[in-house]
N, C-alpha and C positions, 0 to 999 in steps of 0.2 A: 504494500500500500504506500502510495508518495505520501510526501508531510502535508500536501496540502488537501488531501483525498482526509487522513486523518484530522486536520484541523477542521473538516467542514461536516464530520459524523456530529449530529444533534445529542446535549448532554440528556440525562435522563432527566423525569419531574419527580423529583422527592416531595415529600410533602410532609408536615408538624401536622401534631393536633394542638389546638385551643382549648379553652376549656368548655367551647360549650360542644356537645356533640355531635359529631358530624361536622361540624365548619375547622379545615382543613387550610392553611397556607400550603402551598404549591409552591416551591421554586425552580426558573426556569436557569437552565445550567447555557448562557451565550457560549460559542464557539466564535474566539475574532481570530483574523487574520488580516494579512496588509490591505485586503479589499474591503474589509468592515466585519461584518458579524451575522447569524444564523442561529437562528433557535428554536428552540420547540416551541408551537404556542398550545398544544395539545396532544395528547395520544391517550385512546381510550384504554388502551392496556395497560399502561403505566396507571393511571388513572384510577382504575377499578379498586385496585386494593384502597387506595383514599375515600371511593364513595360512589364513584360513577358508575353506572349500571347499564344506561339505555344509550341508544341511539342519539345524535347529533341531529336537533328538529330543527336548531334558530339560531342563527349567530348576527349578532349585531354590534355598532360599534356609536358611540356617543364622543363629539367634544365639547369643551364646554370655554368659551372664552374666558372669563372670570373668575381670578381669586375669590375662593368665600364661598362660592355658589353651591348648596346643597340640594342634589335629588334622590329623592325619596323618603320616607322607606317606604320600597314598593314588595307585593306578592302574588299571589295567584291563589286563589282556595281550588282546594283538591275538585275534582281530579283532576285540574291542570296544575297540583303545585308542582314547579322544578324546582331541578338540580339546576345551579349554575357555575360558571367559571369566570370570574370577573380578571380581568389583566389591565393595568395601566401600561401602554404604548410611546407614551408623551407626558411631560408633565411630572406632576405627582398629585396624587389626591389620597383622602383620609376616608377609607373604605371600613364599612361598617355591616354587622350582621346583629338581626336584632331576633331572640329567641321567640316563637310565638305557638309552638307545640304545646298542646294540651297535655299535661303530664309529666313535663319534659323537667326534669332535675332542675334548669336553668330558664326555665318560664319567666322571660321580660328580662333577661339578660340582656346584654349587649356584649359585642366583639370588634375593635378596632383596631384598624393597624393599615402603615402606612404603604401605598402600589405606588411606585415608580416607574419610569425607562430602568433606570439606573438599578435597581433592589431587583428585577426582572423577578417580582413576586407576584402571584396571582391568589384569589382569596375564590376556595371552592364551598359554594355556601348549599346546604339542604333542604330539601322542601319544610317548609312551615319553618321560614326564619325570611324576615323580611329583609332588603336589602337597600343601601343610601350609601351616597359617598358626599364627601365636600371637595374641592379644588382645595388645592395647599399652593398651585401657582398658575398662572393665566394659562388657557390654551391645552388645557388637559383634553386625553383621549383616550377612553376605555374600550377594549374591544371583550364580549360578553358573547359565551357559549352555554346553549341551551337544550336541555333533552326534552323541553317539550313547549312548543310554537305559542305564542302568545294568544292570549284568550280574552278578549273584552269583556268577557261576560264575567270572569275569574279574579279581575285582577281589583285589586284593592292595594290600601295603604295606610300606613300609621305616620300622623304627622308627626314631621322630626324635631319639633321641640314638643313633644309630648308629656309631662311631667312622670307618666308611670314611665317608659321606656327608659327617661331619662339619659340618654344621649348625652355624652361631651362631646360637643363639636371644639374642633380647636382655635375655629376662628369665630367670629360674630356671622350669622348664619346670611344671606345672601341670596339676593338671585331665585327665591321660588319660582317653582309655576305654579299659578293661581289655584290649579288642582289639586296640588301639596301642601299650597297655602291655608287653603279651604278644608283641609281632612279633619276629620272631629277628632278629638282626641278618644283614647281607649273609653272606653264605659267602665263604672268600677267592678259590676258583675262580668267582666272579658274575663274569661278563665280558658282560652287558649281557641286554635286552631282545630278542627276534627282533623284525623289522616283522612 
């Protein structure tokens, strides 16, 4: 094998656990050389053992001009809840997973942590955990893998300054859309997501 046949094989995705269960950091292993760099953005084999099960339905990709700007937390109620794979490509933003399983040890947890270009960390979040990130610097761009296609009828959301969630954003919050803006807060009887 030449060195540069070697320097251009894709590294593996290892992946941590967090503490709440099933939401999984992913780190992608770049491969650089004098022409730039190649990496894994995905591979469902590697994968499985972290949490991924099904098929590849949806992949989408967000940027967002502005520091500060927080979207979501968004989900899907079953049967459309996904898995997802969230990646920062650009940028860096403050990616969050907010617990919402009925039963679930960590019911109304939250999990933060930071996706970069640079960290080349991606954040594998499970069904019935909602999802939001903030911009940490202008011109962010998340690219988002999905086992199952968006659902209009499914999809809901917890506003991110919600007091039970309670979220620490790190910056002063920004940039809603009006439909994030507008989310009611949790009810005090919410006692979790059905599977």
């Amino acid at each position: 094998m030449t060195p540069d046949a070697i320097l251009a094989l894709p590294g593996r995705l290892p992946s941590a656990a967090t503490p709440i269960a099933g939401l999984r950091i992913v780190t992608r292993q770049p491969r650089l050389d004098p022409r730039g760099l190649f990496e894994r953005l995905f591979c469902a084999d590697e994968l499985r053992e972290a949490g991924w099960t099904r098929p590849v339905a949806q992949v989408n990709r967000s940027r967002t001009a502005q520091a500060g700007t927080v979207r979501g937390l968004h989900f899907q109620h079953a049967p459309h809840a996904e898995t997802k794979l969230v990646s920062c490509l650009r940028g860096e933003v403050w990616d969050v997973a907010l617990d919402l399983r009925c039963g679930s040890p960590t019911f109304l947890q939250w999990f933060g942590t930071v996706l970069s270009q640079d960290n080349a960390r991606a954040l594998l979040i499970p069904p019935g955990c909602a999802h939001g990130f903030q911009t940490l610097s202008c011109d962010a761009e998340l690219l988002y893998v999905h086992d199952v296609a968006y659902a209009p009828a499914a999809e809901d959301g917890v506003h991110p300054l919600d007091p039970r969630a309670g979220v620490r954003w790190p910056l002063p919050v920004a940039g809603l859309s009006e439909r994030d803006a507008t989310r009611a807060h949790l009810r005090p009887d919410f006692d979790g997501l059905m599977p």
